[in-house]
matplotlib code that plots the C-alpha trace (Angstrom):
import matplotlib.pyplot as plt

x = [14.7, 14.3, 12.7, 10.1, 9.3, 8.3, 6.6, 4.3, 3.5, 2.6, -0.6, -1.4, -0.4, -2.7, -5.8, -5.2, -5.0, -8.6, -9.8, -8.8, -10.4, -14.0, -13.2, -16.4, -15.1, -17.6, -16.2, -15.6, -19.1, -20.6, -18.5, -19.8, -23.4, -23.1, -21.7, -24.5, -27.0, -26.0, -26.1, -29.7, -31.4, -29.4, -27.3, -23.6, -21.5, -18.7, -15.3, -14.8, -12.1, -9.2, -8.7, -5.4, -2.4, -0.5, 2.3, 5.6, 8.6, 11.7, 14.0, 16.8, 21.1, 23.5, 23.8, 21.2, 18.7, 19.6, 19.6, 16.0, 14.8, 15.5, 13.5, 10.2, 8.2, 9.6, 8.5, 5.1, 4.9, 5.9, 2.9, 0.4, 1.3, 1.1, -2.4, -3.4, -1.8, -4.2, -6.8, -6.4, -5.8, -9.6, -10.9, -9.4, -10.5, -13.8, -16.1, -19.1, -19.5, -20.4, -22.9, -25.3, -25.1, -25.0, -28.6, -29.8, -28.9, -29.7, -33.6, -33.5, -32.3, -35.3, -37.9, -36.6, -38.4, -41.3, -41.1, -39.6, -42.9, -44.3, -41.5, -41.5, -45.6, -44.9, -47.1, -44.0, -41.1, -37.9, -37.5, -35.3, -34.1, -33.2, -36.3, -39.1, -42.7, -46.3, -46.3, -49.6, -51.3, -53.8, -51.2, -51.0, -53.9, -56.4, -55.7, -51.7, -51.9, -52.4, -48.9, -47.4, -47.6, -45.9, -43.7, -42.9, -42.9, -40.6, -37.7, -37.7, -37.0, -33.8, -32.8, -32.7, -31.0, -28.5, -27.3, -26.8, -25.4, -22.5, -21.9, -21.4, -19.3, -17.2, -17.2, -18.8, -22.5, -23.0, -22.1, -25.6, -27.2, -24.5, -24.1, -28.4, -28.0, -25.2, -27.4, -30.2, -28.6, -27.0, -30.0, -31.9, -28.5, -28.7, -32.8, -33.8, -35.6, -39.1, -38.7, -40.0, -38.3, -38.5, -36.6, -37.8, -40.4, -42.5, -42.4, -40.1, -39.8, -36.3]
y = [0.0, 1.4, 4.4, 2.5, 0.5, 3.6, 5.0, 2.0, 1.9, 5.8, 5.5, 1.8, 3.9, 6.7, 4.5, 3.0, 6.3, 6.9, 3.6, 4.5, 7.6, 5.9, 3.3, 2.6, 0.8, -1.6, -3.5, -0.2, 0.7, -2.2, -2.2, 1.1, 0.2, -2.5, -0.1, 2.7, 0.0, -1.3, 2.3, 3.4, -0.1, -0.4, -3.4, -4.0, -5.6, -7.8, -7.2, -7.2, -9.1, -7.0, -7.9, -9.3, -7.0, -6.2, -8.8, -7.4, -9.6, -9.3, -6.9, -8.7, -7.4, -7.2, -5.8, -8.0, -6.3, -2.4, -3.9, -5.1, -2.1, -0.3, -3.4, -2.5, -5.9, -4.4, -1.0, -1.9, -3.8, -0.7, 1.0, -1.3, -1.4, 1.8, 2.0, -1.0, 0.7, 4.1, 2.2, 0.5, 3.7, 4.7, 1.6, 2.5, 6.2, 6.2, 8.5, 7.7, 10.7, 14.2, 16.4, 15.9, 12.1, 12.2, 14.2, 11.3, 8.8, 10.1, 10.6, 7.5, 5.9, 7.7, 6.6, 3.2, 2.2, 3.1, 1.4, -2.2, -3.3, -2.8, -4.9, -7.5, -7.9, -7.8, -5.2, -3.3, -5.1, -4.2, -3.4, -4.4, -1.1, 0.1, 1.6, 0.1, -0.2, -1.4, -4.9, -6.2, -2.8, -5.8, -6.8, -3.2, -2.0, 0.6, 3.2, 3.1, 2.9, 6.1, 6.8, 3.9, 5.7, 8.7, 6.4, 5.0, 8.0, 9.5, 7.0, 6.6, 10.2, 9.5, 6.7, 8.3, 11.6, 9.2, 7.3, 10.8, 12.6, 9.7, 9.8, 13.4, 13.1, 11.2, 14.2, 11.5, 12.5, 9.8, 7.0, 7.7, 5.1, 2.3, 3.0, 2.3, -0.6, -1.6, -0.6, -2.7, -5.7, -5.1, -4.0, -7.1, -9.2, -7.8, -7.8, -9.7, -13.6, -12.9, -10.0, -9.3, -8.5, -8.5, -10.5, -12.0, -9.6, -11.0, -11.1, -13.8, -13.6, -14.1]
z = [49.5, 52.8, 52.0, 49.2, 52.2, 54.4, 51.1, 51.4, 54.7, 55.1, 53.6, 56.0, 58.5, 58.2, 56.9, 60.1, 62.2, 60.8, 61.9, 65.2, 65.3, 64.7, 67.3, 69.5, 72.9, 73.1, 76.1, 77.9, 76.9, 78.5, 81.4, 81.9, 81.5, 83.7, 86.5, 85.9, 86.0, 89.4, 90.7, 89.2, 90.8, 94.2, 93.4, 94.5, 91.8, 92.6, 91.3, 87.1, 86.1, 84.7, 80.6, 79.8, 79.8, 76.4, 76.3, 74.5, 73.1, 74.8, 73.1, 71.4, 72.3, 70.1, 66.3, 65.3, 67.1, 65.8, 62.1, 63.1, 64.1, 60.3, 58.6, 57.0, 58.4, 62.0, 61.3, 60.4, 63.5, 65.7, 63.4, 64.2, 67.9, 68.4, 66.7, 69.0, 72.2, 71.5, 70.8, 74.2, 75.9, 74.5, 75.9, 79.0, 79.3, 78.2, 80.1, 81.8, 84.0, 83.9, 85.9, 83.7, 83.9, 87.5, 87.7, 85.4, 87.2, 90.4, 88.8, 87.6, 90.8, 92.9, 90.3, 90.9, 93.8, 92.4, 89.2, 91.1, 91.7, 88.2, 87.1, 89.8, 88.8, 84.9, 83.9, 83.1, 80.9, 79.4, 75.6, 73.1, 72.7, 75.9, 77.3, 79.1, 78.2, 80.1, 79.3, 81.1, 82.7, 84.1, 86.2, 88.0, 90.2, 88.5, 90.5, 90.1, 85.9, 85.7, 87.8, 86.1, 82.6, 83.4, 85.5, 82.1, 80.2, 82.3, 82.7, 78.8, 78.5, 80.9, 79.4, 76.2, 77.8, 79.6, 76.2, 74.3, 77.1, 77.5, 74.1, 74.1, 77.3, 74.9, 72.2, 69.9, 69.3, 66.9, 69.6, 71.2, 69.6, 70.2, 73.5, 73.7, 71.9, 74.3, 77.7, 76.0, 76.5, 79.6, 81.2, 80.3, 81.0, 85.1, 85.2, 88.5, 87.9, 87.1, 85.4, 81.7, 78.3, 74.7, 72.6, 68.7, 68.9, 71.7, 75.9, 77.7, 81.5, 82.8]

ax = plt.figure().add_subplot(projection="3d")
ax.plot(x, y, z, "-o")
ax.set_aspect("equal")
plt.show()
């Protein structure tokens, strides 16, 4: 019986193993977002609040417990766990930095004081896709539009180098466009009061 039991649980096993591999870490995604974003518009953050720790049952004495530990339901259990446990460990390690993230975010960070007051006037607004866009270039003086644009121009081309370049910091190419979609909302979720963003297709000021 034993061993039809481990026949079964082979293939869970290794369906599961792939479902891991594909994991995205959305929390550690955001909580990474929400760090970067700090750092590129000179904001201190306060303190995140740890996630709840695994919680394991006490193991049980006695020859109860080693007959436990050959039944299949217990087995699976230790399977899934384990699959839970890396899954947790890629939460955990997920990689925000490299050098070439750094140089991004140092750019962007040195653009920032320029673009602040674009965004504090609401000719310039945050997209629904993680990038910014002129919102009301009547709202910027004539002769700073022109600046403005490649203001623009530029810090989409780092936001867009900054989502690809953490997804392949990750080895996982094809996370790029989760992790924009992931900085989209966070950067709209940290925007200072007044500022503009897209949402249902139109403008709302925060």
């Amino acid at each position: 019986m034993l061993s039809r039991s481990l026949a079964l649980l082979a293939p869970i096993a290794v369906v599961s193993c792939v479902t891991v591999n594909i994991y995205f870490p959305a929390a550690a995604v955001e909580k990474a977002a929400d760090q970067i974003i700090l750092d590129v518009w000179h904001k201190q953050g306060g303190d995140t609040p740890a996630g709840e720790e695994n919680k394991t049952l006490p193991a049980t004495p006695g020859k109860k417990a080693e007959q436990s530990a050959l039944d299949p339901r217990h087995i699976l259990i230790a399977v899934l766990n384990g699959i839970s446990s890396e899954a947790h460990a890629q939460n955990v390690d997920f990689n925000a930095t490299s050098p070439q993230i750094e140089q991004i975010k140092a750019r962007m960070a040195g653009r920032f004081g320029e673009l602040r007051p674009f965004l504090d006037k609401g000719a310039i607004g945050l997209t629904a896709d993680g990038l910014i866009a002129v919102r009301d270039a009547g709202a910027a003086e004539m002769r700073d539009r022109a600046r403005m644009n490649q203001l623009v121009s530029a810090e989409n081309k780092d936001r867009k180098a900054l989502y690809q370049a953490i997804a392949e910091a990750n080895n996982q190419p094809s996370w790029a466009a989760q992790i924009q979609k992931t900085f989209a909302e966070r950067w709209i979720t940290q925007a200072n009061k007044g500022w503009w963003y897209q949402s249902g297709g139109g403008w709302k000021q925060k």
